[in-house]
C-alpha positions as CSV (number, residue, x, y, z in Angstrom):
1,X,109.6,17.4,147.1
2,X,107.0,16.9,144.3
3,X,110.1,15.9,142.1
4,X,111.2,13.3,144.3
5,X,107.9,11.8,144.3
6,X,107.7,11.7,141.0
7,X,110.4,10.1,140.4
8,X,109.6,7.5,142.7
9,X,106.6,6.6,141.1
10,X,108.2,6.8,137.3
11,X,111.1,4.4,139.0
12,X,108.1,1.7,139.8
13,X,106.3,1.0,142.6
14,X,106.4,-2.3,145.5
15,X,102.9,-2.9,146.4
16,X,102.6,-5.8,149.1
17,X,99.3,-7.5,149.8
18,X,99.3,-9.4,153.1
19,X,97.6,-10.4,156.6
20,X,95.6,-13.5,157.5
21,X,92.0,-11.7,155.5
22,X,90.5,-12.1,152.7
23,X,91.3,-10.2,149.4
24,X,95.1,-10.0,148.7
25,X,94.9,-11.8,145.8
26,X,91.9,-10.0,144.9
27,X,93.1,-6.7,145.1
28,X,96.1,-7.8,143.1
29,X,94.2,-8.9,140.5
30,X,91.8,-5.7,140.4
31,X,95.0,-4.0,140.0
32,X,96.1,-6.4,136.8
33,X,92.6,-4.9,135.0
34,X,93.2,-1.4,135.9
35,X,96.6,-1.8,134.3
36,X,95.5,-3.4,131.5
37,X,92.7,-1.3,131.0
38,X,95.9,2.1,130.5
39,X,97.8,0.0,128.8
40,X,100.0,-1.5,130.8
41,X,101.3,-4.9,130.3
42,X,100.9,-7.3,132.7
43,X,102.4,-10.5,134.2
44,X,100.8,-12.8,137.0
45,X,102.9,-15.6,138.4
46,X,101.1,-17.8,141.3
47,X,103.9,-19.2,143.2
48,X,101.2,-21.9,145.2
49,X,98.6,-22.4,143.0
50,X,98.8,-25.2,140.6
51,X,98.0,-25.5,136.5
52,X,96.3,-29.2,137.3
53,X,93.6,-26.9,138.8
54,X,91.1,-24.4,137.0
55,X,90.8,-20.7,138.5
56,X,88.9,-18.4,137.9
57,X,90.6,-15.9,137.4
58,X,93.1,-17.5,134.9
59,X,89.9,-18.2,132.7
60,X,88.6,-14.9,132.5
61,X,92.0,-13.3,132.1
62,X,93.1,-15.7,129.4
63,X,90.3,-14.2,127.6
64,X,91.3,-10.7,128.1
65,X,95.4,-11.5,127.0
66,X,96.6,-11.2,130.3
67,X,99.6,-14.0,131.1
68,X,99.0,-15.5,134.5
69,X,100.7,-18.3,135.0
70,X,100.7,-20.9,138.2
71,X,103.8,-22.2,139.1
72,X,103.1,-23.7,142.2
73,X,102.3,-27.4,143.4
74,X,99.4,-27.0,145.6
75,X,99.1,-26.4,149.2
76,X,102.2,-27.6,151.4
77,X,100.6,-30.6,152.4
78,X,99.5,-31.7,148.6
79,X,102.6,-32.9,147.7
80,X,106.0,-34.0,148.7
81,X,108.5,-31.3,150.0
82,X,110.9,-32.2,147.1
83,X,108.3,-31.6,144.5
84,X,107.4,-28.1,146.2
85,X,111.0,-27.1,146.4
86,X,111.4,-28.2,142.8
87,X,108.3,-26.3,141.7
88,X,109.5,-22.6,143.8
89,X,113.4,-23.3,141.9
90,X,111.6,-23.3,138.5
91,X,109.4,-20.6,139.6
92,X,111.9,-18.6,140.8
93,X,114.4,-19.1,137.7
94,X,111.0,-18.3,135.4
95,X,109.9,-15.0,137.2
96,X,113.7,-13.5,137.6
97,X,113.9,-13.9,133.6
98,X,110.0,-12.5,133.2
99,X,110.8,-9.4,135.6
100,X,114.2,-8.7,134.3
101,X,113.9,-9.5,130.0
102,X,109.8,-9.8,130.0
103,X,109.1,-5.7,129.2
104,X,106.3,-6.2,131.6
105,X,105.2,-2.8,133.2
106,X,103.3,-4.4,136.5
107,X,104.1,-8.0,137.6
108,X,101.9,-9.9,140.0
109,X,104.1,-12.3,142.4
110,X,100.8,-13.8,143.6
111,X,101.7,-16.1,147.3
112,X,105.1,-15.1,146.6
113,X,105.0,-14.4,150.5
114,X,103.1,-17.8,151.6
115,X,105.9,-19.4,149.1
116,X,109.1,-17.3,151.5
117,X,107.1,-18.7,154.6
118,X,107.3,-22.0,154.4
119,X,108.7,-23.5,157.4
120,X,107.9,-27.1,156.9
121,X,110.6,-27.5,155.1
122,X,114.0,-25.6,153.6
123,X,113.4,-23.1,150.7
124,X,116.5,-20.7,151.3
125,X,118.5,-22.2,148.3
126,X,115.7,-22.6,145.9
127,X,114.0,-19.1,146.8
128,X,116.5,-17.2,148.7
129,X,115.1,-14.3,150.4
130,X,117.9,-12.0,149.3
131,X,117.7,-12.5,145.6
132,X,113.9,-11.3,146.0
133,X,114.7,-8.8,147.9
134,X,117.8,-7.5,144.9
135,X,115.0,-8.5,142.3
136,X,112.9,-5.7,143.7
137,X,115.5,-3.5,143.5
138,X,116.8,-3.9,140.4
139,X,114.0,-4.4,138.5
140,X,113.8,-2.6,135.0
141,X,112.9,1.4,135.2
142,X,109.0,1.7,135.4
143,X,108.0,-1.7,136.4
144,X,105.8,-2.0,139.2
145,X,105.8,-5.3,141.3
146,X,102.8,-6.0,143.9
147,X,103.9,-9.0,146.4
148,X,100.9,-10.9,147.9
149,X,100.5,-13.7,150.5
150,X,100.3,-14.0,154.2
151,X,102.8,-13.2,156.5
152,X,105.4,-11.1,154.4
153,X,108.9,-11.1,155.6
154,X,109.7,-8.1,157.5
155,X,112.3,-7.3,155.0
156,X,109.3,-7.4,151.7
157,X,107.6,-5.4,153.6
158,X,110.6,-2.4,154.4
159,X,111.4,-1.8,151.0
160,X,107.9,-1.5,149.6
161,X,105.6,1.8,149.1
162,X,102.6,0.6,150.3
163,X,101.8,-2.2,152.6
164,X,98.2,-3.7,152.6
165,X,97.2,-5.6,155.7
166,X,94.1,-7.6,155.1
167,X,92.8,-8.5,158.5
168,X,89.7,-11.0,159.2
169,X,87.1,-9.7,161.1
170,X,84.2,-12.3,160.0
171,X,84.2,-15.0,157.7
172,X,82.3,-17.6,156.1
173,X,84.3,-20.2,156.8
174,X,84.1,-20.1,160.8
175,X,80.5,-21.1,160.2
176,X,81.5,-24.2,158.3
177,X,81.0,-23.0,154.5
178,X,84.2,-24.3,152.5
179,X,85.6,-22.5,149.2
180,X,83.0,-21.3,147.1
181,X,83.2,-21.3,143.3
182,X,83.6,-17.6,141.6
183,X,84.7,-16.7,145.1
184,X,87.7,-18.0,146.2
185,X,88.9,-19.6,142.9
């Protein structure tokens, strides 16, 4: 058995971050600094969040040489549904060429689950759910991917080693607080 499990873990690891709480993106990006920290080189690709906007974390982590790299549009009601689907086909053409040519050892897929449940409009053709789910497959020997976002597709969730469910139980926001800077970006 030990050998087995082993090998799982020397294959790469699918860690997926999701539920309707706080901290998926968070523990994601804890996860980048303790890879870096061994080693390990890392990729983060936002699917949602936009470059015309600062983050936090892609200040801090520019400094430290970690790529991170927002792909995304905005929210779904920022922009028009043609410039969201054009944004998730370039994203998705960008990260299947970073996972599979990138030598990246753990690659963040940041909202990559928000970005698969959009229902607002069609996505299917420009981020099918079956080419993620072969992408995790096949991805290079070693490479670990960690999927975060609400509401991850039954499917994500299936073929990954550890599911995360972040699950609000109070927040700040219920009393009427809005986004706070060094918090939530």
């Amino acid at each position: 058995m030990t050998g087995l499990v082993e090998d799982k873990a020397k294959r790469g690891l699918t860690l997926v971050y999701t539920g309707d709480g706080k901290g998926k993106t968070t523990a994601a990006l804890g996860l980048a600094i303790r890879a870096v920290g061994r080693g390990k080189r890392v990729l983060i690709i936002q699917f949602i969040k936009s470059h015309e906007r600062t983050y936090g974390e892609k200040i801090t982590f520019e400094k430290l040489g970690i790529e991170i790299v927002q792909t995304g549009v905005g929210f779904t009601w920022t922009k028009t549904p043609e410039e969201h689907r054009e944004a998730l086909k370039t994203a998705w053409a960008f990260t299947k060429e970073k996972v599979l040519f990138g030598g990246f050892d753990v690659v963040i897929l940041d909202e990559l689950n928000n970005a698969l449940a959009i229902d607002k409009f069609p996505i299917e053709d420009v981020l099918p759910l079956n080419e993620v789910l072969e992408l995790i497959h096949h991805r290079p020997m070693g490479m670990h991917l960690v999927i975060t976002g609400r509401s991850a597709k039954e499917d994500i969730k299936a073929c990954a080693d550890l599911v995360t469910e972040m699950r609000p139980v109070k927040h700040y926001y219920n009393e009427g607080i809005p986004a706070v800077k060094g918090i939530e970006f």
